[in-house]
N, C-alpha and C positions, 0 to 999 in steps of 0.2 A: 475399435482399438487401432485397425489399421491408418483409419485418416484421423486419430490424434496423431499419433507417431510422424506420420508426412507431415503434418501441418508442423508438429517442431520440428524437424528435418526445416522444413521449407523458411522456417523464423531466421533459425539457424545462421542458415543460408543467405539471406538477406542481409546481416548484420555480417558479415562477413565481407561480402562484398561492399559493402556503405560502408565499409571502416578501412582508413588510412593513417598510419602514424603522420604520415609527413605533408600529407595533401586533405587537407579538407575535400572533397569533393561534393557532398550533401552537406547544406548548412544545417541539415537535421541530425547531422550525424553525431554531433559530444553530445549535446541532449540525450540522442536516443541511446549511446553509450552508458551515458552516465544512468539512467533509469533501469538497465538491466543489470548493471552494476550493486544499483541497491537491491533490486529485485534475487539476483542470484546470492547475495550478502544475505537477504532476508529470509529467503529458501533455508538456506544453511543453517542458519541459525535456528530456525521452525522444526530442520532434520533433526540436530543435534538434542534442541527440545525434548521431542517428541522421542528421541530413541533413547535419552537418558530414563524418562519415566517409563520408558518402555521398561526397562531394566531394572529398577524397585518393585514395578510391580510382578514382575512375572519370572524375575531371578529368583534364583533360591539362598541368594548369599545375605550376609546377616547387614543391618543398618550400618555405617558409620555412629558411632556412641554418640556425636555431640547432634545428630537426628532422630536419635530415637526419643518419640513424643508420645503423647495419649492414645489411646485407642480408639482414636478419633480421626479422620482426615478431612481433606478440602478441599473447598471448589475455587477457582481459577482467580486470581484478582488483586493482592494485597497482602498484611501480613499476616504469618502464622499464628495460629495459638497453639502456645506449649503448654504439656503436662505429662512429666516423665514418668507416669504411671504404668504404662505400657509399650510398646512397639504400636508404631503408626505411620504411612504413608508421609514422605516432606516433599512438598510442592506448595509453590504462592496460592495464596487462598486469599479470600474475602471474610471466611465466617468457617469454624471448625465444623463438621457434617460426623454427629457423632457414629460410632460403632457400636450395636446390641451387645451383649452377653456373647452371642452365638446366635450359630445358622441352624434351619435343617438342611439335609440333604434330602428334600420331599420327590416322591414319586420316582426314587430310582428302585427300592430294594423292597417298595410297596406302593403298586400303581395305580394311579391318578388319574382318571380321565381327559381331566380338563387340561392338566399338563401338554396335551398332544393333539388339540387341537389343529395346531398349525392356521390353515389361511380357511378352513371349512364356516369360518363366522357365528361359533359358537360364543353365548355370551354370557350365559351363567358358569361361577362355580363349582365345579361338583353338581352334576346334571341332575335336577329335581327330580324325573321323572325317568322313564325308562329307553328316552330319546338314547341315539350314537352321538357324541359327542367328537371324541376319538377317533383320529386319520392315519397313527404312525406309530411306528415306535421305532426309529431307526440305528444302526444303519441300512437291515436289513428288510425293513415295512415303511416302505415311503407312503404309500397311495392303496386306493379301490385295488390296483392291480396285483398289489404284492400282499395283500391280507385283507382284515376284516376292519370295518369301524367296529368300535365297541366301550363300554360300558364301565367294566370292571377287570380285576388280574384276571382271574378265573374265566371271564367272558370272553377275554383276550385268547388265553392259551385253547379253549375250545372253539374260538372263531380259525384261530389260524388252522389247528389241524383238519378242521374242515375245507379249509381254502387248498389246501396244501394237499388232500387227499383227490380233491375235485381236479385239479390240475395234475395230478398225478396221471387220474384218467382219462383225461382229455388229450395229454402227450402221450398215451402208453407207454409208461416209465416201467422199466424190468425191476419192480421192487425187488428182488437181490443184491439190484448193484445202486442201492440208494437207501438215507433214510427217509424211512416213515412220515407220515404227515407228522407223530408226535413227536418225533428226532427233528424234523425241519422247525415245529413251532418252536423246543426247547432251545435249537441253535442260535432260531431266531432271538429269542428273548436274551441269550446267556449275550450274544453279541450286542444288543442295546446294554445291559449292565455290562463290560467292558469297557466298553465307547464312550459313557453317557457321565462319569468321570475317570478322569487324566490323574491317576494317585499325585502325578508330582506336582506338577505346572498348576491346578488347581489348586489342591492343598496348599502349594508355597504361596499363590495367591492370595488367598485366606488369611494366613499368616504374616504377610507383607500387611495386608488390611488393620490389623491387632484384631484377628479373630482366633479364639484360642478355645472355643466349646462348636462341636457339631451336635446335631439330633438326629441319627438316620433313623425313621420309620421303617419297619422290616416286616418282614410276614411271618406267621410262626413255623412258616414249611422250610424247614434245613436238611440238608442230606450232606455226605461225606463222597458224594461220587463227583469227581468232574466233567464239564458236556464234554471236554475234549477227547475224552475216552470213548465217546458213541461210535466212533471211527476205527478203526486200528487197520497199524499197518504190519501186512507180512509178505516176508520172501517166499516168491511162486520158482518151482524150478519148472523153465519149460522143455515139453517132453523131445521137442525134435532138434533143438540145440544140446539142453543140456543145460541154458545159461540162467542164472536169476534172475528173475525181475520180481518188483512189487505189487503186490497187491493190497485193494482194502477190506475190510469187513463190516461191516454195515449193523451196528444191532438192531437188531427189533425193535417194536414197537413196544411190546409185551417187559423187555429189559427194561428202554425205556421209561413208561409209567412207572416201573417199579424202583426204578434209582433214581431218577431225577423228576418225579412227581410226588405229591400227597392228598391219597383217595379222600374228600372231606366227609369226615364222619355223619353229618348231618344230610347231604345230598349226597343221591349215589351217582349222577351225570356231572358231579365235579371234582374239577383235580386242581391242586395247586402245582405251580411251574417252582423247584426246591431252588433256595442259595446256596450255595456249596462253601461249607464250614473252611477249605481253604481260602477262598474267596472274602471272605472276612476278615480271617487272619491278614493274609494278606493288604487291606486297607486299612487294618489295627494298627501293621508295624509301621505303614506310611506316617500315619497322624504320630505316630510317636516320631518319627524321623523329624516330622515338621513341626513338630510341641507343641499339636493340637490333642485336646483330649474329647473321643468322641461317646454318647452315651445313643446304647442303643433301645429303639423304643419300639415293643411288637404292638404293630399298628394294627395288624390285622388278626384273627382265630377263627378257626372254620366255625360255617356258618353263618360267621358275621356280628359282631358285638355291636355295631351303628345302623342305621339306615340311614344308605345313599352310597356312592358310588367307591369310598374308600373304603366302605368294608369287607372289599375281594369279591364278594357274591352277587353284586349287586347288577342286574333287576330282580335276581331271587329275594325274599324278604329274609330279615336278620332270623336266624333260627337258635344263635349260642344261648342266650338266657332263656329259651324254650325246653331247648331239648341237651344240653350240656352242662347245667349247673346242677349235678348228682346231689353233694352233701343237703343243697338247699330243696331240691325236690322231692327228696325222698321217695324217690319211684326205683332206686337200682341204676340207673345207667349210670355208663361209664364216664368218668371225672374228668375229660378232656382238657378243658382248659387249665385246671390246678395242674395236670400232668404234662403239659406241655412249658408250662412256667417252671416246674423242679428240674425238668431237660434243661432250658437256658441256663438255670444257674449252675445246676453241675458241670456244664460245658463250659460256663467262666472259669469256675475254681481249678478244674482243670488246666486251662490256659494260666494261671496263673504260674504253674510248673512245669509246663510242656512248651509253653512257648513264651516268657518271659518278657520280649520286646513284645508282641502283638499286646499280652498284656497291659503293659505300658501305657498303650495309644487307648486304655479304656479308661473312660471316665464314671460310668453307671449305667443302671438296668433302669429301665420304663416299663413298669408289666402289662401294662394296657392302655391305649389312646382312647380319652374320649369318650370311655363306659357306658353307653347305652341312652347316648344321645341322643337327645330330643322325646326321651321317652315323657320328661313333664305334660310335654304337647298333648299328647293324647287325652282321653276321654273331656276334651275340649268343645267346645261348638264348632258346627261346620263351618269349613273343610275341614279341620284339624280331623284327624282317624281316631274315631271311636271305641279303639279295640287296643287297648294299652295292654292287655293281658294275654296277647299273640305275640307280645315283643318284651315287655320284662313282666311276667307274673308276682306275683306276692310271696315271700315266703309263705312256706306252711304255718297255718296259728302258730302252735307249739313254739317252732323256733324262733318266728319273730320276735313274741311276749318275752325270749328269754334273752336274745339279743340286746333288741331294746332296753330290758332292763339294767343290762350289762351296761350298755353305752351311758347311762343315765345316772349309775348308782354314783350317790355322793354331790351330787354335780350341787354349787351355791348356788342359791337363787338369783345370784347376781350375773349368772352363765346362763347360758344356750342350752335348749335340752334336744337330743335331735327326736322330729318328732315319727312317727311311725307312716309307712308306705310301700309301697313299691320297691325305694331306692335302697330300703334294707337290704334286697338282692345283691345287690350292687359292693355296697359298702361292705356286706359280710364276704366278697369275693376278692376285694380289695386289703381289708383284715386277714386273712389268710395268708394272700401274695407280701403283703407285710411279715408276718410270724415265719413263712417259708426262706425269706433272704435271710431274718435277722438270726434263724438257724442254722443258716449258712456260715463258710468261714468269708464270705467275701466283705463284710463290713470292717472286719481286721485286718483286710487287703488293704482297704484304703478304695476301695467300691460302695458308689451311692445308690440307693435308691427313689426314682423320680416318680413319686405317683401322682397321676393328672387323673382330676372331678373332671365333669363340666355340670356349669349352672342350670343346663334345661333338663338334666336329671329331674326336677321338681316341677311337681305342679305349684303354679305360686300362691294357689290356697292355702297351703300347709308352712308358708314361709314364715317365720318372725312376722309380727306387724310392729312398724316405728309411730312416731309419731309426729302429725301432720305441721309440724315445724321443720322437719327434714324433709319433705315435699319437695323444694323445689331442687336440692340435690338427685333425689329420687327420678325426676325430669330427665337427669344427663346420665342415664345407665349408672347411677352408684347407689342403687339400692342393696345394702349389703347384706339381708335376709340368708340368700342362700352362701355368702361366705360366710355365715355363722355358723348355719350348718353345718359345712367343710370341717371348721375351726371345732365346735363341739366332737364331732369322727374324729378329728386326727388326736385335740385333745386324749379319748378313749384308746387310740388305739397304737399310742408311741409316747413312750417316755423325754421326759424332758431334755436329757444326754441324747436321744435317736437326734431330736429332732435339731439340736443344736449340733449337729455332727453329718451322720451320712441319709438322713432323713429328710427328704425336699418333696415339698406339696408344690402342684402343679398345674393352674388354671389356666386355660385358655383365652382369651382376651381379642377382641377384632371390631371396628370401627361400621365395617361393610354390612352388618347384620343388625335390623329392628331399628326403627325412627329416632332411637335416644341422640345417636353421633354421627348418624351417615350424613354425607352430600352427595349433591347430585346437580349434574350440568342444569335440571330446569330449577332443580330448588325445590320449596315445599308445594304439593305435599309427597314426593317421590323421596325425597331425601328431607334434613332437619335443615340444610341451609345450601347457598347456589353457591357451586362451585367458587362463580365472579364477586362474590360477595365478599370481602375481605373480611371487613370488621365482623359481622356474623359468624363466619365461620372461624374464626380467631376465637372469639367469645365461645361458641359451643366447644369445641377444642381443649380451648383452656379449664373448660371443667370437666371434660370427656374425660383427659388423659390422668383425673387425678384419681379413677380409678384404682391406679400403684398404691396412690397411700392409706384406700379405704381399705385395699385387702387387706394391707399388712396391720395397719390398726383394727382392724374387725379379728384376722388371726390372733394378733398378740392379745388381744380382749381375753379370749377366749383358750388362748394356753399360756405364749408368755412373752415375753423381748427375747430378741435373738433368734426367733423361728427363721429355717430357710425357707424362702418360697422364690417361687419361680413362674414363668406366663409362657408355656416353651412355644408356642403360634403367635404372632402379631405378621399386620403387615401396612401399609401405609392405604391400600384399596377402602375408598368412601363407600361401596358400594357394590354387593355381591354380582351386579350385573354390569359388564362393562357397558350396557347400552346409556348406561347413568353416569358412571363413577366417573369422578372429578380425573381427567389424564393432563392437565395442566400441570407446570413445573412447580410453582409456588405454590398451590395445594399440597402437592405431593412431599415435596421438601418440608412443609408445615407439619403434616400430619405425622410424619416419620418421625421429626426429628422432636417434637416435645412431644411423642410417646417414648423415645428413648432416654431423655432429658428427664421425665418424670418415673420412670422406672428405676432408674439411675438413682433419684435422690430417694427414694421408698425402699431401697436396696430389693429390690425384686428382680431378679437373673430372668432377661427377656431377649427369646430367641427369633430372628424372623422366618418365614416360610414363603418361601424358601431361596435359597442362596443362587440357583440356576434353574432357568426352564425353557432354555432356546425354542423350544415349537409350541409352546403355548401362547401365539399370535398377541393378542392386544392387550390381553393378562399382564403381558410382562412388565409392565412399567411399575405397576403398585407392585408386584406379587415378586417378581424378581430381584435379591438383591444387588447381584451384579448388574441387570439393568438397567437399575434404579440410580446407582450409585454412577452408569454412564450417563443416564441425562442428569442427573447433578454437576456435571463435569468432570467426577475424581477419577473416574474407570476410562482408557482412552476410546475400549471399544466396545460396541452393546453385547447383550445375550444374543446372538445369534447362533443358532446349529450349522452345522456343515450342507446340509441335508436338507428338500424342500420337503413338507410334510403336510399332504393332503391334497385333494385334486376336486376341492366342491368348488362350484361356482352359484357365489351367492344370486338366489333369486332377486327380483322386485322389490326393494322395501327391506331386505335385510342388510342390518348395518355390514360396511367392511370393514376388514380388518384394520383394526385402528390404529395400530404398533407405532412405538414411536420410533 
């Protein structure tokens, strides 16, 4: 920094001295005059550039009216396309770079592993296996030295308090005058959610964007204490003056767990790290401030409703559909999860009188991400795991036979019958959290309900068979078997006003999983077509993404016109492993933009995942969409964190970080 500085000092200085009004004295001199002439003209103009979009994007003040466009923006180059449908970014463009539905706010309020990778040269999503992935969570877990790698939330808050209690002994720390290992992990974590969104600067971000729907993924552990209270401060009077001064008080550990933890009922060695219900409110009344509307989605329930790293427990194996589905087991235990879903909603309706504005900033309830996914997989040929009844058992005869019938009765032979399985657990747990909102007062609120399937629920023996004229649709992931199924359940289990109203089904959707759509830098057979390949991958593409209009035609089949539906996950990632996926710009820009283009005209509400992930290294460019949208040109600066996050150094042979 210092010999740039001298070196333009030193320019400076030269041109100064070479420059005479009245004496030429260097014949180089008008030339070289005149060149920094345009040069400092050209500066100026690049400042001025650059600081006016500084200020639409990251102001909180409203558009000029004859600028407000689509909810779309653009990358650098030529004229705009307008469409006054929405609020959207103005600046020269070459081609409009549309905007989703909405973002999630993924892996802040329900953590992610792969999110936090940082520079460790992790390359899968969501870590297959029982590998550390995770190097950070900052601002207060940068590296090895300040905590633990790890896996899952849960893995997380028990890596740290052990980190925390080990160094505690290693310094001989006067545990009186300090918190606790679990007061330091809780600090830790509450100051990563703090830090990890800016309520305003972000939001108005968002908003400047024409993004007007969030998704936060949450965990179902909430409490009403906040970490800031683990401290407190009181006046000491000292004995030999007389005079006060302060002191702190430190709580326990034992307080601790108990206000800002939740024991999970299934494991007795795990606790969840709680959100604190003002904590909430508090980002509710932002999004209302910024007239976003956010819907929140509990991602996670003790035990674990997924296998793999987002279902809080994981390397422990999923235990919720084991050992917490009481009504469907009939064994006696306690109903945790129906019980923790009748809390969220009463704590809406509440809000809806107790805090008005917070209220405002809510758009709808998500009662579960992702229900017991991948359970189809099972009883598969190896590798697949053999043991599908360790992870979602069968209802009991009795109840199935009567369910099913339920689901079934009347249905025309010209409809979908759903057929019996496994996924009945599922579905009967989903019918419930169904009938528990719609007896709520929040549908009168003007509060949605988002319930998200996903397709590997099923084993795909029991799916619909079509016929071998749709074959080569079926080629490009549109075999719509198991959106029949959806569409037959939801038929059963919502009335035609739910569903044209506050009732939205909600499928997941992603390019990066199974041979039907991925790419890949070598091409086949790693991926369905090479990154370099234009016309190929145009062609698979353009039948990939018409997915939108098979759902919504296989829904309407099967209940009616008008259904909402929704895909709240997409992302533009060819390919679950970045040591494959396509990070070229023209890929990326392809594959983003006619999956939003084709969602768009299907009328399908399509969310991407996620909106920021500064330390999730090489992820970022498909997975991020403020990164995304800077190597498109619209965003002027990428997703980067404040903060370095991780200290591996990759061996021999393992890709580096590839970030763009």
């Amino acid at each position: 920094m210092v010999n740039c500085v001298n070196k333009a000092t030193m320019t400076y200085q030269s041109i100064s001295i070479n420059h005479n009004d009245e004496v030429n004295h260097n014949p180089s001199s008008v030339p070289r005059k005149f060149r920094w002439i345009v040069l400092f003209a050209t500066g100026s103009l690049a400042y001025i550039t650059f600081d006016w979009l500084r200020l639409r994007l990251f102001s909180g003040e409203d558009s000029p009216p004859s600028k407000v466009v689509s909810a779309s923006t653009r990358i650098k180059g030529g004229p705009v396309v307008t469409d006054d449908s929405a609020s959207r970014l103005f600046h020269t463009a070459t081609d409009s770079v549309p905007i989703p539905t909405g973002v999630n706010l993924g892996s802040w309020l329900s953590l992610e592993d792969w999110f936090y990778v940082g520079s460790n040269g992790a390359v899968e999503v969501a870590s297959p296996d029982d590998s550390l992935a995770a190097s950070c969570l900052p601002p207060l877990h940068l590296d090895e030295s300040t905590g633990p790698r790890w896996n899952s939330e849960t893995d997380l808050l028990e890596g740290l308090a052990n980190h925390y209690n080990k160094q505690m002994d290693e310094e001989n720390t006067n545990r009186s005058e300090s918190l606790g290992p679990y007061g330091k992990a809780i600090r830790t974590i509450h100051a990563f959610r703090s830090n990890y969104l800016d309520f305003d600067s972000d939001l108005s971000a968002m908003a400047t964007l024409g993004i007007k729907y969030v998704r936060v993924p949450v965990s179902w552990c909430w409490m009403d204490f906040d970490p800031s209270d683990m401290i407190t401060e009181v006046k000491l009077k000292d004995d030999e003056s007389d005079d006060e001064k302060i002191g702190l008080i430190y709580m326990s550990d034992e307080e601790v767990k108990e206000k800002y933890t939740c024991q999970d009922p299934f494991y007795s060695d795990v606790r969840w790290p709680a959100i604190p219900h003002s904590f909430v409110k508090e980002f509710l009344r932002a999004c209302a401030k910024h007239g976003i509307k956010a819907t929140l989605d509990i991602h996670t329930y003790p035990g674990g409703t997924s296998i793999g790293t987002f279902s809080g427990v994981w390397p422990r194996y999923s235990r919720f559909w084991t050992h917490g589905d009481a009504p469907a087991t009939d064994k006696g235990e306690k109903d945790v999860g129906r019980e923790i879903l009748k809390s969220f909603i009463s704590w809406l309706e509440t809000l809806s009188t107790e805090d008005p504005l917070a209220f405002e900033g809510l758009r709808a309830l998500s009662p579960m991400n992702e229900p017991a996914h991948l359970a189809g997989l099972y009883n598969g040929p190896k590798p697949v795991r053999t043991d599908r009844e360790t992870f979602l058992p069968p209802l009991p005869e009795e109840v199935s036979k009567k369910y099913l019938a339920d689901l079934n009765d009347g249905v025309l032979p010209t409809l979908t019958q759903v057929p019996d399985g496994n996924h009945l657990r599922v579905f009967m747990w989903l019918r419930d959290a169904v009938n528990e909102f719609r007896q709520s007062k929040l549908p009168s609120l003007g509060v949605e309900l988002h319930v998200n399937v996903h397709e590997s629920l099923f084993p795909a023996s029991i799916l619909p068979k079509y016929k071998d004229k749709d074959r080569h649709n079926f080629d490009y992931g549109l075999y719509p078997g198991a959106l029949a199924v959806f569409g037959a359940w939801w038929r059963a289990t919502t009335s035609s006003e739910e569903r044209a109203s506050w009732a939205v089904l909600d499928i997941h959707h992603y390019h990066a999983w199974g041979p039907a759509c991925s790419g890949a830098v070598e091409g086949p057979p790693i991926g369905r077509y090479a990154c370099s390949d234009e016309e190929e991958r145009n062609k698979v593409l353009g039948k990939c993404v018409q997915w939108a209009s098979v759902y919504r035609e296989t829904l309407e089949r099967e209940c009616e016109s008008g259904i909402r539906l929704a895909s709240a996950e997409f992302s533009a990632s060819t390919h679950h492993s970045v040591r494959h996926a396509c990070n070229d710009v023209s890929t990326l820009r392809t594959t983003y933009d006619m999956q939003v283009r084709a969602a768009r005209q299907a009328d399908v509400e399509l969310f991407w995942w996620s909106f920021k992930m500064p330390y999730a290294g090489a992820f970022r460019s498909a997975w991020s969409l403020k990164h995304l949208l800077y190597v498109l040109g619209v965003l002027p600066i990428p997703d980067e964190g404040n903060f370095h996050c991780g200290d591996h150094t990759p061996p021999h042979g393992e890709p580096a970080d590839a970030s763009i």
